[in-house]
N, CA and C atoms as a LAMMPS dump frame, in Angstrom:
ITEM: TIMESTEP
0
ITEM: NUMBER OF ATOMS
483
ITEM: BOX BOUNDS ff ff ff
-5.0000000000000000e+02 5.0000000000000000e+02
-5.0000000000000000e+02 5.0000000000000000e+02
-5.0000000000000000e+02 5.0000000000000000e+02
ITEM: ATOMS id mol type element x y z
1 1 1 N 5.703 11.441 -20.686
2 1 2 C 5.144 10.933 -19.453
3 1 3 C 6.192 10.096 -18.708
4 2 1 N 6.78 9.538 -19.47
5 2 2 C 7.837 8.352 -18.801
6 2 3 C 8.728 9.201 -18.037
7 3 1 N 9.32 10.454 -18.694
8 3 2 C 10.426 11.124 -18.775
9 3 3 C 10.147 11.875 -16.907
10 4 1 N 8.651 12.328 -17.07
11 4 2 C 7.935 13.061 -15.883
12 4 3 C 8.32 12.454 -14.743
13 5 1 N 7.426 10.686 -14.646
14 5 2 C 7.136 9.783 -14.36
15 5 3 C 8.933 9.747 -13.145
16 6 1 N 9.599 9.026 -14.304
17 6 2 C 11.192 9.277 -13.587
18 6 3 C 11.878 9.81 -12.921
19 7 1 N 11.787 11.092 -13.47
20 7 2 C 12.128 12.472 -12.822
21 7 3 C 11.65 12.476 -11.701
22 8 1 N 10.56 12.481 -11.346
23 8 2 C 9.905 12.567 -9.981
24 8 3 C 10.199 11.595 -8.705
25 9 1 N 9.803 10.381 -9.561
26 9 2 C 10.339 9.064 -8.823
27 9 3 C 11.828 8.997 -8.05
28 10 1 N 13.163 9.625 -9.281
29 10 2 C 13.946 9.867 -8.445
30 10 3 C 14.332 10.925 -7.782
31 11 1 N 13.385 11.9 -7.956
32 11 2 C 13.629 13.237 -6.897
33 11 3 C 13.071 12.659 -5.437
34 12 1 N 12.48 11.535 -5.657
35 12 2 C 11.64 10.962 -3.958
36 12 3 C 10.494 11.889 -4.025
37 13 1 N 9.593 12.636 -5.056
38 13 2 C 8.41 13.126 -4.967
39 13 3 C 7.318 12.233 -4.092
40 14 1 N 6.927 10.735 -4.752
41 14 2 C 5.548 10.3 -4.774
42 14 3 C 5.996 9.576 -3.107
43 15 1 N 7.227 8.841 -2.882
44 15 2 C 8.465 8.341 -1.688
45 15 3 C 8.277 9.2 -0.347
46 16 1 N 7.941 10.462 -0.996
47 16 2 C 8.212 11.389 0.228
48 16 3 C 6.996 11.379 0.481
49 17 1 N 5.861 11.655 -0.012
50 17 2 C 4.587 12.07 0.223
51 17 3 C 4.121 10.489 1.059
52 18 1 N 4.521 9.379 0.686
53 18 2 C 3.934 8.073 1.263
54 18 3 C 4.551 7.809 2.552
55 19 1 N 6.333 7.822 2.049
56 19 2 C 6.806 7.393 3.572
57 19 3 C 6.512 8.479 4.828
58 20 1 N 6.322 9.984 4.458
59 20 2 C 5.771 10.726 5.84
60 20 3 C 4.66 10.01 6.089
61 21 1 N 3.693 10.369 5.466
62 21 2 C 2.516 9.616 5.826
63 21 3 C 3.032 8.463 6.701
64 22 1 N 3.639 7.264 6.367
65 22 2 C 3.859 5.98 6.786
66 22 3 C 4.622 6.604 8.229
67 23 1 N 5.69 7.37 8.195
68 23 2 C 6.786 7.825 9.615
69 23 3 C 5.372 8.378 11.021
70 24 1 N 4.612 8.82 10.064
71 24 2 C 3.561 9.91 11.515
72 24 3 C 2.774 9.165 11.711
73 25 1 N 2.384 7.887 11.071
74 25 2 C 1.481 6.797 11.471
75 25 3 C 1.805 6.018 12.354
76 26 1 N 3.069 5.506 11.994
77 26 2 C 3.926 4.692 13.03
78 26 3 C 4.523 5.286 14.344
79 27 1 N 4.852 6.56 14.181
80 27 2 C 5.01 7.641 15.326
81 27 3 C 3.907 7.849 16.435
82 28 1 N 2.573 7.696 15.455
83 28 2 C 1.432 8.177 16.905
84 28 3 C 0.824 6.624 17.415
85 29 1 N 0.999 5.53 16.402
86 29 2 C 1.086 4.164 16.925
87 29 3 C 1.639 4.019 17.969
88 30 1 N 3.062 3.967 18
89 30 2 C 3.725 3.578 19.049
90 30 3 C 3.536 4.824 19.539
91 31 1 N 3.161 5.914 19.976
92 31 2 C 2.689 6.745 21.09
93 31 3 C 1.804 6.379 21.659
94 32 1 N 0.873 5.618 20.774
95 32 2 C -0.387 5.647 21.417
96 32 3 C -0.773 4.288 22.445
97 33 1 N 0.456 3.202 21.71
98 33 2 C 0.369 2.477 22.385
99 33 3 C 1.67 2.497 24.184
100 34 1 N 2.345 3.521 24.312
101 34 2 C 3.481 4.043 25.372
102 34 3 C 2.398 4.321 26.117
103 35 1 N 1.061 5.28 25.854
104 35 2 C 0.315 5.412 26.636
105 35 3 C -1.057 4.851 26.791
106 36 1 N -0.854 3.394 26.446
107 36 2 C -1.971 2.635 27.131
108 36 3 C -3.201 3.499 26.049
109 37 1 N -3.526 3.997 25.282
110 37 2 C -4.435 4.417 24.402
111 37 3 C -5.42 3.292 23.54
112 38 1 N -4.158 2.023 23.435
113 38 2 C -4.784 1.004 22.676
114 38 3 C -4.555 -0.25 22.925
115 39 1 N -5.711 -0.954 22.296
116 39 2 C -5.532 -2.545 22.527
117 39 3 C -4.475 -3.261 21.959
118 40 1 N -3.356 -3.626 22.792
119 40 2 C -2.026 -4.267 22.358
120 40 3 C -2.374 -5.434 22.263
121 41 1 N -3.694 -6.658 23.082
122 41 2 C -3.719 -7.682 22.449
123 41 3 C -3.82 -8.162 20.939
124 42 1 N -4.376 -7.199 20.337
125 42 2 C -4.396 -7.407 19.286
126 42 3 C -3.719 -8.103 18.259
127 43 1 N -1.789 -8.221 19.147
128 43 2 C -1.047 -9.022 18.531
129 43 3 C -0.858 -10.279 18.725
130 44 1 N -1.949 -10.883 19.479
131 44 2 C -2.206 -12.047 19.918
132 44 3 C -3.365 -12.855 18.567
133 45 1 N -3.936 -12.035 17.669
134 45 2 C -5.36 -12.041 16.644
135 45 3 C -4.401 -13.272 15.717
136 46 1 N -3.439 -13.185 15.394
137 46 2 C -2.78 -14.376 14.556
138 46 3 C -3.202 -15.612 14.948
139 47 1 N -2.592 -15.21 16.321
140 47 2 C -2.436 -17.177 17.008
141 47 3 C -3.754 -17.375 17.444
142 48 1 N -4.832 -16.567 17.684
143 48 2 C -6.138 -16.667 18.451
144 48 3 C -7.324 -17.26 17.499
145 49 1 N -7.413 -15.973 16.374
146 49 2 C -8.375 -16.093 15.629
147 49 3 C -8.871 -17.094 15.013
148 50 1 N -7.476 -17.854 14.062
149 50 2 C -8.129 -19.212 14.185
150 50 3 C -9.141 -20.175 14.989
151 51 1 N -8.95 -20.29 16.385
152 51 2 C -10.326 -20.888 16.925
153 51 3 C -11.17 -19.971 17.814
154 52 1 N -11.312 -18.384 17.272
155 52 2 C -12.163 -17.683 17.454
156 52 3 C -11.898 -16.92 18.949
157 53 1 N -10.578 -16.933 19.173
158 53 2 C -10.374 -16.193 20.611
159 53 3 C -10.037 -15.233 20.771
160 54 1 N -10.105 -14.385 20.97
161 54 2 C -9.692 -13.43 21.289
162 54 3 C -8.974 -12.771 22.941
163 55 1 N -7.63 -12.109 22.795
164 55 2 C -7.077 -11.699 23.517
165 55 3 C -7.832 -10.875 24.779
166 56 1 N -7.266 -11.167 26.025
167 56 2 C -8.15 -10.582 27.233
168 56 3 C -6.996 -10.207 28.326
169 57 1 N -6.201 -9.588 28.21
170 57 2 C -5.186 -9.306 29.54
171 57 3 C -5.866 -8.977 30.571
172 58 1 N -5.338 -10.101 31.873
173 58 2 C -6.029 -9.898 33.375
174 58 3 C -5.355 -8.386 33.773
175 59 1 N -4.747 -8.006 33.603
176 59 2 C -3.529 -6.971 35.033
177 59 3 C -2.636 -6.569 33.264
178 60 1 N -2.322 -4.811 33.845
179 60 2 C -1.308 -3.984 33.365
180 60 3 C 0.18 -4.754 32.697
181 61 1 N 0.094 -5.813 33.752
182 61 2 C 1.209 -6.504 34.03
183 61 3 C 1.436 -7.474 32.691
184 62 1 N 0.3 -7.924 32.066
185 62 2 C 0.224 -8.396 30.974
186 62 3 C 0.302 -7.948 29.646
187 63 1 N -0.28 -6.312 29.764
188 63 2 C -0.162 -5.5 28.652
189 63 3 C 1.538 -5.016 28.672
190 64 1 N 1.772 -4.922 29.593
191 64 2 C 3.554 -4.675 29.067
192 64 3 C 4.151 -5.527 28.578
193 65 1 N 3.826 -6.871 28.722
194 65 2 C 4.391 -7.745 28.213
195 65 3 C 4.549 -8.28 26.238
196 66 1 N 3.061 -7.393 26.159
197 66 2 C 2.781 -7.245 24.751
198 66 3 C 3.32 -5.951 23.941
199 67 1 N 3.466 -4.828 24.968
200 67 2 C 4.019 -3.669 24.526
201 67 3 C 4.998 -3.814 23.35
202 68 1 N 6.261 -4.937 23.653
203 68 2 C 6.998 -4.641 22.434
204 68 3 C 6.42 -5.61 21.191
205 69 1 N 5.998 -6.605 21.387
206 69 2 C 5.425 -7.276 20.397
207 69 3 C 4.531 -5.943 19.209
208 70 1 N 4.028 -5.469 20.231
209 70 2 C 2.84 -4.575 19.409
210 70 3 C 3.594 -3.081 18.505
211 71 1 N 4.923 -3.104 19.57
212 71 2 C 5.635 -1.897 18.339
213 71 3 C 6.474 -2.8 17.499
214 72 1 N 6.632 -4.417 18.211
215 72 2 C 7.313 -4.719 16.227
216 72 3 C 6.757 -4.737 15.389
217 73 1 N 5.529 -4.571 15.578
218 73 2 C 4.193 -5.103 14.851
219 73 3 C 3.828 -4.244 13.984
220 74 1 N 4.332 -2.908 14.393
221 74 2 C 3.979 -1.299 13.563
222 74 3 C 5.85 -1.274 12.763
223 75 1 N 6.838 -1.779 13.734
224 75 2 C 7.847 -1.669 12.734
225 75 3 C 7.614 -2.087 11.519
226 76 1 N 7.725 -3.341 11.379
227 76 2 C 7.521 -4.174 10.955
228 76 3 C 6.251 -4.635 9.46
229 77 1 N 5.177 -3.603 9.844
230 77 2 C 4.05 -3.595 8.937
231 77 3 C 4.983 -1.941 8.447
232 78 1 N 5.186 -1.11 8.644
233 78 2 C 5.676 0.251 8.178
234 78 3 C 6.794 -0.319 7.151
235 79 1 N 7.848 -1.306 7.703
236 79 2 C 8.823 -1.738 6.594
237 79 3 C 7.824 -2.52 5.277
238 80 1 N 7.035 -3.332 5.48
239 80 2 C 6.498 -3.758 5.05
240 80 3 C 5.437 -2.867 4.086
241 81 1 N 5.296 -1.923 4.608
242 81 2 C 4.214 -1.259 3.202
243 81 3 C 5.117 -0.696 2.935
244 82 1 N 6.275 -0.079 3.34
245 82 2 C 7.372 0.906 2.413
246 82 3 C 7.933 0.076 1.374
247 83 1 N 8.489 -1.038 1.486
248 83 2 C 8.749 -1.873 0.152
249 83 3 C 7.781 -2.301 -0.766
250 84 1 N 6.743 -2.29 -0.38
251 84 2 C 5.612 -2.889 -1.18
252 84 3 C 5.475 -0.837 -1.869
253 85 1 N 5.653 -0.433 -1.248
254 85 2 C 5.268 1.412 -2.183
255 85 3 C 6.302 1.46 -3.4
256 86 1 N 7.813 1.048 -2.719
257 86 2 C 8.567 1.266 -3.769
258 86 3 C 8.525 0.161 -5.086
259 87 1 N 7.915 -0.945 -4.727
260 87 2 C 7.919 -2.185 -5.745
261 87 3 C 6.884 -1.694 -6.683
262 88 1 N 6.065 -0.793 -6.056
263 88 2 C 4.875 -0.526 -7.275
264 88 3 C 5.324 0.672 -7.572
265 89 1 N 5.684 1.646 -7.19
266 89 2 C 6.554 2.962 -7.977
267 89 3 C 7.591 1.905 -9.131
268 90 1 N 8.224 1.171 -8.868
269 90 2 C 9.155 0.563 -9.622
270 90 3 C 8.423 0.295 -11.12
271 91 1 N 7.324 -0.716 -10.824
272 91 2 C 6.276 -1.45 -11.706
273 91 3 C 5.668 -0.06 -12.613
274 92 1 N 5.409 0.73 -11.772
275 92 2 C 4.555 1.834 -12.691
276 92 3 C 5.711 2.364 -13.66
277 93 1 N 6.771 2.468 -13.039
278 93 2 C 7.222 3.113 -14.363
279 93 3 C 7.957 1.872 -15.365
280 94 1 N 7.801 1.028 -15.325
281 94 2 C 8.446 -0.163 -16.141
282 94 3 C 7.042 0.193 -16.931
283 95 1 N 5.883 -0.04 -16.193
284 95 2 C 4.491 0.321 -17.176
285 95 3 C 4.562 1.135 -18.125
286 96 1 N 5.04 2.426 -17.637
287 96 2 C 5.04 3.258 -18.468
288 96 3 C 6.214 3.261 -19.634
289 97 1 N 7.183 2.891 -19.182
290 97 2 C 8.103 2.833 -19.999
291 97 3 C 7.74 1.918 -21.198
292 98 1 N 7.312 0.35 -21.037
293 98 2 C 6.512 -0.083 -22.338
294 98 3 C 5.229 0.731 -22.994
295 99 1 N 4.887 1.378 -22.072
296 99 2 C 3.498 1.917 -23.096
297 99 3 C 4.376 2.891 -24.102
298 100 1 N 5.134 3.631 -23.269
299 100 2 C 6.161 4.614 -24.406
300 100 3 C 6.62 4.059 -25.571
301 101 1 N 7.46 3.037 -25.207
302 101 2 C 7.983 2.38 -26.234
303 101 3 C 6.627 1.69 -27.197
304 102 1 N 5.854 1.072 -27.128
305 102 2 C 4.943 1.14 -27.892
306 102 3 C 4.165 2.037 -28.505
307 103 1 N 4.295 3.135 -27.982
308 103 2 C 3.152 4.532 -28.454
309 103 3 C 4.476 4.874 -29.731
310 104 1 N 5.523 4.765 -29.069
311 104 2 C 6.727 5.498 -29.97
312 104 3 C 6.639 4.301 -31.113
313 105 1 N 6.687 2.9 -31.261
314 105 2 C 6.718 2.25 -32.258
315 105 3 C 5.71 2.409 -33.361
316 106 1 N 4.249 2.693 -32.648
317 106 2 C 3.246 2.851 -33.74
318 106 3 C 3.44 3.872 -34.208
319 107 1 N 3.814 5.561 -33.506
320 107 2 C 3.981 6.409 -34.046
321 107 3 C 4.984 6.644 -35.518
322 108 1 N 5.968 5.707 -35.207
323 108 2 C 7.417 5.655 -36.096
324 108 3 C 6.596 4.951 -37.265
325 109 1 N 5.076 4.514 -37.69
326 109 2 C 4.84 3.549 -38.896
327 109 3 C 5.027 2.26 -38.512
328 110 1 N 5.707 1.896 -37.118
329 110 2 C 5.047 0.4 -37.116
330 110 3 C 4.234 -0.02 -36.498
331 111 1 N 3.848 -1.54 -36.378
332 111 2 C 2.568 -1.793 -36.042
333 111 3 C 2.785 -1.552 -34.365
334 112 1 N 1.867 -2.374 -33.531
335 112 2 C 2.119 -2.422 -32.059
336 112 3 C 1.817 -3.693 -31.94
337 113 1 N 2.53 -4.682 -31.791
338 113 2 C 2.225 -5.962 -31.555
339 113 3 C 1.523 -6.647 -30.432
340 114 1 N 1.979 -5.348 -29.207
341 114 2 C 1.451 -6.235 -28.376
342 114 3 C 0.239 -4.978 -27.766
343 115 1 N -0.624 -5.433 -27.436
344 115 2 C -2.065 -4.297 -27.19
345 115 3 C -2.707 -4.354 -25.938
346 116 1 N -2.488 -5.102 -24.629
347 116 2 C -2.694 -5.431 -23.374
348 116 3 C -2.105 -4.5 -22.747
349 117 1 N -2.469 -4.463 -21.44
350 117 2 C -2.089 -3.669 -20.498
351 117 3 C -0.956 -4.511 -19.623
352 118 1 N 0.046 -3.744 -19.726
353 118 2 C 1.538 -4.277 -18.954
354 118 3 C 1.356 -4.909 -17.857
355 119 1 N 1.788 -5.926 -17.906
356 119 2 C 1.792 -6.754 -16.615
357 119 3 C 2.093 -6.267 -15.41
358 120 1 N 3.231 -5.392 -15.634
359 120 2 C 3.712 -4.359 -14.383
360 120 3 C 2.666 -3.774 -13.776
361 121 1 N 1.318 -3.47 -14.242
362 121 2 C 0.329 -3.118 -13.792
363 121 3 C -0.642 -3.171 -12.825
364 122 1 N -0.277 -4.579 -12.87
365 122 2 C -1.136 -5.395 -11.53
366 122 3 C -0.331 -5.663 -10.434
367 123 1 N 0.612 -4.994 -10.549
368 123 2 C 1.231 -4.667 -8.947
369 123 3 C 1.544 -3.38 -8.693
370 124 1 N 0.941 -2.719 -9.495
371 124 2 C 1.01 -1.42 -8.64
372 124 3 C -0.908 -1.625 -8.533
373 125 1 N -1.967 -2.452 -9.121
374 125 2 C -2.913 -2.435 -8.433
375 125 3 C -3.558 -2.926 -7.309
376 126 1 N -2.372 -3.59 -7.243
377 126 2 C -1.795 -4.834 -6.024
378 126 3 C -1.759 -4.05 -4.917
379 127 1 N -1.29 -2.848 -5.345
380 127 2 C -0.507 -2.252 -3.788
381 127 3 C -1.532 -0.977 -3.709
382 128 1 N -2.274 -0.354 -4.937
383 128 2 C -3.061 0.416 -4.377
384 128 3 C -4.128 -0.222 -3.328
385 129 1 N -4.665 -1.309 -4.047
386 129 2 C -5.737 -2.509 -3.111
387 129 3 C -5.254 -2.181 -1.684
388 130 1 N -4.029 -2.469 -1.34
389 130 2 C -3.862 -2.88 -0.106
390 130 3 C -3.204 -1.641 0.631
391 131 1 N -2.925 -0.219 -0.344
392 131 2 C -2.763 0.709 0.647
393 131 3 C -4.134 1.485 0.99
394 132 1 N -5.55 0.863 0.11
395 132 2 C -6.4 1.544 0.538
396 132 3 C -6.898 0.618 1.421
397 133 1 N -6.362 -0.402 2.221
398 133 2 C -6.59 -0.847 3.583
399 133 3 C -6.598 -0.549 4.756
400 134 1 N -5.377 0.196 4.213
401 134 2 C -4.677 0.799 5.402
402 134 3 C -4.991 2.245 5.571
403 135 1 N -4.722 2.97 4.623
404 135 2 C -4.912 4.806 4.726
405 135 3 C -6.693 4.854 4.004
406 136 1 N -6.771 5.787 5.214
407 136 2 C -8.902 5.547 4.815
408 136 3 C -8.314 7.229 3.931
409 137 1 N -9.465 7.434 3.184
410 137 2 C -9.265 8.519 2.279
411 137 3 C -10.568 9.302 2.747
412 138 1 N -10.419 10.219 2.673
413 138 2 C -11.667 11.275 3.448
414 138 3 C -12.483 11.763 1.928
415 139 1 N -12.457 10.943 0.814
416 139 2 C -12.876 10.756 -0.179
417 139 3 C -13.586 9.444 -0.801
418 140 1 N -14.712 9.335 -1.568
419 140 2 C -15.102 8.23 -2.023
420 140 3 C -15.086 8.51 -3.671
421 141 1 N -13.987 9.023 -4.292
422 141 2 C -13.642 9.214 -5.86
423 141 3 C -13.284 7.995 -6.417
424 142 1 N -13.7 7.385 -7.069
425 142 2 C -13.627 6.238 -7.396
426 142 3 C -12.167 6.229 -8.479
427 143 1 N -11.667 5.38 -8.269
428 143 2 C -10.247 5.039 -9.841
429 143 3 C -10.867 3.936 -10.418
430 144 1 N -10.617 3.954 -11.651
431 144 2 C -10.734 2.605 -12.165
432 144 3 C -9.346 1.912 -12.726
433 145 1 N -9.336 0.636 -12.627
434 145 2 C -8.266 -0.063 -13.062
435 145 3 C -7.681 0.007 -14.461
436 146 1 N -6.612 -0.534 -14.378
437 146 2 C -6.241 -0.568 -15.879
438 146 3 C -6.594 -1.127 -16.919
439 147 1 N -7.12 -2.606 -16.043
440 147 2 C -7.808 -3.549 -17.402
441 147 3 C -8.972 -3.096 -17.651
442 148 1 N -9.709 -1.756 -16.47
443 148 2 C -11.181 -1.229 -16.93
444 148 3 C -12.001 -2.273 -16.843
445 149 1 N -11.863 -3.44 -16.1
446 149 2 C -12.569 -4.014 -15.201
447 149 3 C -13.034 -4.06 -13.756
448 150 1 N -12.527 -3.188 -13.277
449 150 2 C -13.48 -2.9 -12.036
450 150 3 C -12.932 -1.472 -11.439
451 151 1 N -13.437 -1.094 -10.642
452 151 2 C -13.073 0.42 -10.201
453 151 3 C -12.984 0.001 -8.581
454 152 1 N -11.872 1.083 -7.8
455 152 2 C -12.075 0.525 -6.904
456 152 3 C -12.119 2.263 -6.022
457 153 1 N -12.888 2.394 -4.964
458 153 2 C -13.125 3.565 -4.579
459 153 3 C -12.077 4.226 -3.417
460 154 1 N -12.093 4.534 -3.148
461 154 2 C -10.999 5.561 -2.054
462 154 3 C -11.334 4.527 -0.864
463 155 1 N -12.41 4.127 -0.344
464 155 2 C -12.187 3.363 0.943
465 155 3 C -11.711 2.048 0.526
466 156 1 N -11.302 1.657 -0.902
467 156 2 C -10.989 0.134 -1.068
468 156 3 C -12.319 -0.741 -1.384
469 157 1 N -13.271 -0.595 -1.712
470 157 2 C -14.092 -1.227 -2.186
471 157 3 C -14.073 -1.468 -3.443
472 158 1 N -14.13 -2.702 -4.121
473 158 2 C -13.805 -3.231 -5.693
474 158 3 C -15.781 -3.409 -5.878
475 159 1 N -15.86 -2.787 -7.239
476 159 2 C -16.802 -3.106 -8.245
477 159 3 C -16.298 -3.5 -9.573
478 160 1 N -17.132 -4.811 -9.973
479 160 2 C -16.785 -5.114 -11.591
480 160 3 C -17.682 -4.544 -12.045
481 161 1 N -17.184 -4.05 -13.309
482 161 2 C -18.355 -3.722 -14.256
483 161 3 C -19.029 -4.769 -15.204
């Protein structure tokens, strides 16, 4: 599995399949926002929300002014989930690589000392959490976690058991 796991990782298999996804998201973003399609105040929701305001541009004249704010905003979140993809590709296979090495120690006649689920774990559940924020899944198949304490479903909804 480790061996799979690797192989793939550095062919850019799981890399390729996320960052397109991530390139055509950010592509019809900033299209959509070139043509006035969407609400660019939106990058105003930081400084606003706190005392409950929300953004209202009088005149065109105001929405251009937000225009680039709103494509750093897609740069910027796109860099931002692409490192957070590769930090948990990273983590998963460090995961896997201790489970190996432990499956291989008990197998060899010794014991397994340590019997938890790899710490590396909770950041790649870290990042599934928060890429099912972002990418809605036209599925509600539920995964469950590693510690098999809660499952969390394709739209990002967490249940404990």
């Amino acid at each position: 599995m480790e061996e799979l796991f690797s192989d793939e990782q550095k062919a850019g298999a799981y890399d390729s399949i996320y960052h397109t996804y991530l390139t055509t998201s950010a592509s019809l973003a900033t299209y959509s926002i070139e043509h006035n399609l969407v609400d660019v105040t939106s990058v105003l929701a930081p400084a606003l929300q706190p005392f409950g305001l929300t953004g209202n541009p009088a005149s065109t004249a105001n929405i251009a002014t937000l225009t680039p704010a709103a494509e750093a905003q897609i740069d910027a979140t796109n860099k931002s989930l692409d490192a957070a993809h590769q930090k948990a590709s990273t983590a998963m296979l460090q995961a896997i690589t201790e489970m190996s090495a432990r499956i291989h120690q008990l197998a060899t006649g010794n014991s397994m000392p340590s019997r938890g689920t790899p710490i590396t774990l909770t950041t790649v559940e870290n990042w599934i959490a928060t890429a099912n924020t972002y990418l809605s899944a036209s599925t509600s198949t539920p995964t469950t976690s590693a510690t098999g304490n809660s499952t969390t479903s394709a739209n990002g909804k967490k249940s404990t058991k």
